[in-house]
MDAnalysis code that builds the backbone (N, CA, C; Angstrom):
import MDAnalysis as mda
import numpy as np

u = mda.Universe.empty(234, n_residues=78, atom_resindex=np.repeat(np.arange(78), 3), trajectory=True)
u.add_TopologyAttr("name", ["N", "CA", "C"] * 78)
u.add_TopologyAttr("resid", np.arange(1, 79))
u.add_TopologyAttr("resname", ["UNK", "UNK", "UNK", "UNK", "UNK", "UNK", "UNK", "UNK", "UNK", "UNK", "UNK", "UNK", "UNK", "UNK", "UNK", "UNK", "UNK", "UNK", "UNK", "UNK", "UNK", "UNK", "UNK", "UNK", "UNK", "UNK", "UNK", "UNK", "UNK", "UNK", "UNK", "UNK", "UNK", "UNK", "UNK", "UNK", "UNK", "UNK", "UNK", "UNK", "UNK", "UNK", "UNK", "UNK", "UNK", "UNK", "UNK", "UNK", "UNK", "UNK", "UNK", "UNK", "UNK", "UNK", "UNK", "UNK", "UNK", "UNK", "UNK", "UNK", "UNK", "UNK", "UNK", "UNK", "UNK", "UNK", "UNK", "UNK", "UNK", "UNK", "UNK", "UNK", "UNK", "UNK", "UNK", "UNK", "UNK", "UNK"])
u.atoms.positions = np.array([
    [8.596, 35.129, 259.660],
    [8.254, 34.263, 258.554],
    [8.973, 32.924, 258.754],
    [8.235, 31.581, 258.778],
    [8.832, 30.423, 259.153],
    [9.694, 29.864, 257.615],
    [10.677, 29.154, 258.067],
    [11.516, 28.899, 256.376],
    [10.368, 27.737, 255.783],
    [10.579, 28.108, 254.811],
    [10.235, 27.196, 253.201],
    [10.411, 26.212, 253.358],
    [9.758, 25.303, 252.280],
    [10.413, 23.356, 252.697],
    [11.937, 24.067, 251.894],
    [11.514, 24.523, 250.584],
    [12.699, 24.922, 250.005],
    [14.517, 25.246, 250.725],
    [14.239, 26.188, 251.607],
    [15.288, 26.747, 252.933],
    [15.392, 25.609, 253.022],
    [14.468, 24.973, 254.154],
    [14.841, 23.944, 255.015],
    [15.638, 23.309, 254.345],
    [15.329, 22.831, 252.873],
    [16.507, 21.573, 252.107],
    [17.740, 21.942, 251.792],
    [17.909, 23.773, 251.560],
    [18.942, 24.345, 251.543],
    [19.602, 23.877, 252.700],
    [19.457, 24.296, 253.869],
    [19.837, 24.374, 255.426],
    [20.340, 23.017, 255.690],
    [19.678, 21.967, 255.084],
    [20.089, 20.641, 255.061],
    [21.372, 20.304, 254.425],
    [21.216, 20.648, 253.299],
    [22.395, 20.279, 252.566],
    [23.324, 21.079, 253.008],
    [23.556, 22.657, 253.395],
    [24.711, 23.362, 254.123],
    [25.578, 22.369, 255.494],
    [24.353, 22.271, 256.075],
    [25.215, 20.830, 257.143],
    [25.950, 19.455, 256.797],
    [25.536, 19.106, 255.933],
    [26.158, 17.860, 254.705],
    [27.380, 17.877, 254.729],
    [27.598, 19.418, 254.018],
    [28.881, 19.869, 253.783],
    [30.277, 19.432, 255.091],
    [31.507, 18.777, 254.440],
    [32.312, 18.591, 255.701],
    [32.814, 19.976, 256.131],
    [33.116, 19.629, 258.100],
    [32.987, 21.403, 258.510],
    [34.425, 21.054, 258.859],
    [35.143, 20.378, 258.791],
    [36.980, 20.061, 259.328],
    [37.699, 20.232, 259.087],
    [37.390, 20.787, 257.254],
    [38.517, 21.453, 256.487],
    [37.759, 21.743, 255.215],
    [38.338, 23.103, 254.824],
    [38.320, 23.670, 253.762],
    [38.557, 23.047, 252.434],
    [39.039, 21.743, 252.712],
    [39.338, 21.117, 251.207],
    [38.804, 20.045, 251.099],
    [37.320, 20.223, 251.385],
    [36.628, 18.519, 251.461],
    [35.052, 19.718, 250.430],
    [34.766, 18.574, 249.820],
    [33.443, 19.108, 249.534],
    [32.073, 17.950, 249.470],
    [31.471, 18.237, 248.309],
    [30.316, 17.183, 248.165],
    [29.609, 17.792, 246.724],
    [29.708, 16.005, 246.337],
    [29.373, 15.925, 244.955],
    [28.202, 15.615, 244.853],
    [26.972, 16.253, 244.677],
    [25.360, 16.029, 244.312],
    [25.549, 15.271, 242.907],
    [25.270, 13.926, 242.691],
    [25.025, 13.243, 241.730],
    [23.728, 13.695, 240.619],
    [23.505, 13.294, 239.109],
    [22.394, 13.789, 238.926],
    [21.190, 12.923, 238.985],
    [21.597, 11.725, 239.500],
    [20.245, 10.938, 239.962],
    [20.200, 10.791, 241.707],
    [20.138, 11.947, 242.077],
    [20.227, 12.416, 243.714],
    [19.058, 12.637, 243.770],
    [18.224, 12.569, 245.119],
    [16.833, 13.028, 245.140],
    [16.795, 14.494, 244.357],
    [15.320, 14.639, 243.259],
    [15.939, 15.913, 242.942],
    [15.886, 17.445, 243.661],
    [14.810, 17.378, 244.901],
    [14.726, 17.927, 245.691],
    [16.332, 18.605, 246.355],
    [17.327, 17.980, 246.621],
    [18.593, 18.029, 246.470],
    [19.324, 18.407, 245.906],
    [19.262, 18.041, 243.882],
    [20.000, 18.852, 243.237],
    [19.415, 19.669, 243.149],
    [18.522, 20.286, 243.391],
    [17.692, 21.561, 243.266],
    [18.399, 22.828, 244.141],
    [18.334, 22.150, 245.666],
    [19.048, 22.576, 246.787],
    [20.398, 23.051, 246.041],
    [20.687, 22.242, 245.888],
    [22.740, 22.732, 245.416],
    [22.147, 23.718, 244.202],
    [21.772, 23.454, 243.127],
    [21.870, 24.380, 242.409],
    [21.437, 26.128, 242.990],
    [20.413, 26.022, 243.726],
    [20.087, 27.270, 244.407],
    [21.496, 27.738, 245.455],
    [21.667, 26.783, 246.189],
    [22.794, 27.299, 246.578],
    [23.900, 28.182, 245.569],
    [24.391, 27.384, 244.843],
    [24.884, 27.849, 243.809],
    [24.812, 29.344, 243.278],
    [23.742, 29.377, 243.026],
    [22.813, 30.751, 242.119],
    [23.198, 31.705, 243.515],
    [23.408, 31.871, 244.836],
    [23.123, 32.437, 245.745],
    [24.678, 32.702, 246.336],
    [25.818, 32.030, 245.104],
    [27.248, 32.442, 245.598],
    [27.228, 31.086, 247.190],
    [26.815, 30.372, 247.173],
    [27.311, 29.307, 248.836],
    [27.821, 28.533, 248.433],
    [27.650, 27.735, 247.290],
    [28.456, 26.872, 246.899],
    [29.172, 27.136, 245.503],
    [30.680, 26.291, 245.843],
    [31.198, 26.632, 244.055],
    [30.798, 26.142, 242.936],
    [29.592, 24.796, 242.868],
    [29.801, 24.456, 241.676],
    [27.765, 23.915, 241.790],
    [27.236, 24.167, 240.519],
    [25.814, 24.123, 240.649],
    [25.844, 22.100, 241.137],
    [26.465, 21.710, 240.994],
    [26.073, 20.411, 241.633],
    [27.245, 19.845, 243.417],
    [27.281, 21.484, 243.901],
    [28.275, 20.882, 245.187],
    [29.231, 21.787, 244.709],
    [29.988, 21.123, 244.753],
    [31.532, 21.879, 245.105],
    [31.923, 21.623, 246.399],
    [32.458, 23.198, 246.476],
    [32.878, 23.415, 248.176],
    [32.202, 24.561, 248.355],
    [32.153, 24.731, 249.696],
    [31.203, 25.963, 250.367],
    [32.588, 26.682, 250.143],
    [31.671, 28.269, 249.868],
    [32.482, 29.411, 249.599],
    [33.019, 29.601, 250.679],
    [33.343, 31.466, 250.935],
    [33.426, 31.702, 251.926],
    [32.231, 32.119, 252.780],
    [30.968, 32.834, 251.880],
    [29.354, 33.234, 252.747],
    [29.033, 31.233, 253.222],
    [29.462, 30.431, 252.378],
    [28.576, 29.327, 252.846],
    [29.235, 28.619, 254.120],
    [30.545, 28.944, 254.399],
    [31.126, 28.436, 255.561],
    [30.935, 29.275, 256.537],
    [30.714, 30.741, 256.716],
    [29.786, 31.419, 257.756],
    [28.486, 30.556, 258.108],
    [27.631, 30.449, 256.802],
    [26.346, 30.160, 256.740],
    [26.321, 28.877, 257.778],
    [27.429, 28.108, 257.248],
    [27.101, 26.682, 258.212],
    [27.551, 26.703, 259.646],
    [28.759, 27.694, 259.492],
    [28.935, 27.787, 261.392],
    [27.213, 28.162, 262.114],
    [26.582, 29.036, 261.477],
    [25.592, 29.344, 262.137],
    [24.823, 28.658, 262.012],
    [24.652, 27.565, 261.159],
    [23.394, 26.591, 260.912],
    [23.733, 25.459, 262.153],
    [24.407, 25.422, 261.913],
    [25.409, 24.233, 263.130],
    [25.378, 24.582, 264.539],
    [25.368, 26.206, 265.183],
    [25.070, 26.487, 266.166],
    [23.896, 26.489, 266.046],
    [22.926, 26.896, 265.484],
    [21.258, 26.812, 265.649],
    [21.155, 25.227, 265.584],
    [21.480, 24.208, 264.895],
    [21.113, 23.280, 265.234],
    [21.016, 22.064, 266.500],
    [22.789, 23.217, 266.828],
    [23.101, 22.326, 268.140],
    [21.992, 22.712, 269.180],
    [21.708, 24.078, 269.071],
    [21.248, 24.693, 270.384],
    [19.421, 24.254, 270.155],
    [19.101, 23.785, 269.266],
    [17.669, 23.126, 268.997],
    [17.771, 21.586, 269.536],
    [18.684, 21.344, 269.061],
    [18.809, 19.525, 269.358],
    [19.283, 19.345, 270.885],
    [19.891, 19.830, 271.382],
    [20.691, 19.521, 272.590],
    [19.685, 20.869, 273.943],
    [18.473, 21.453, 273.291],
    [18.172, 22.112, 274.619],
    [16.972, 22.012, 275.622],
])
């Protein structure tokens, strides 16, 4: 099954996220595309992020992005 536009914007915004340290996050504004706050809030609902507009990636969402980050590298760079 190929991902959703939905996923995909998820998957987007998981990479957003800073990957260098645990104490950086990202604040989804509420005049952000809303396609976006949509994204975070689902995240949210799904335990990846702490706060329905961003936060910080949990602990499933900092797995989630190591692996989004290797699939992306290995798409972009092969």
């Amino acid at each position: 099954m190929p991902f959703t536009q939905e996923l995909n914007e998820e998957l987007n915004l998981i990479l957003k996220f800073p990957h260098k340290s645990l104490m950086q996050g990202l604040k989804i504004h509420h005049d952000a595309d809303p396609s976006m706050v949509a994204a975070a809030q689902r995240l949210f609902s799904k335990g990846i992020v702490s706060q329905p507009d961003g936060g910080y990636l949990t602990n499933l969402g900092h797995d989630l992005a190591e692996h989004a980050k290797v699939i992306q590298t290995a798409l972009t760079h092969g």
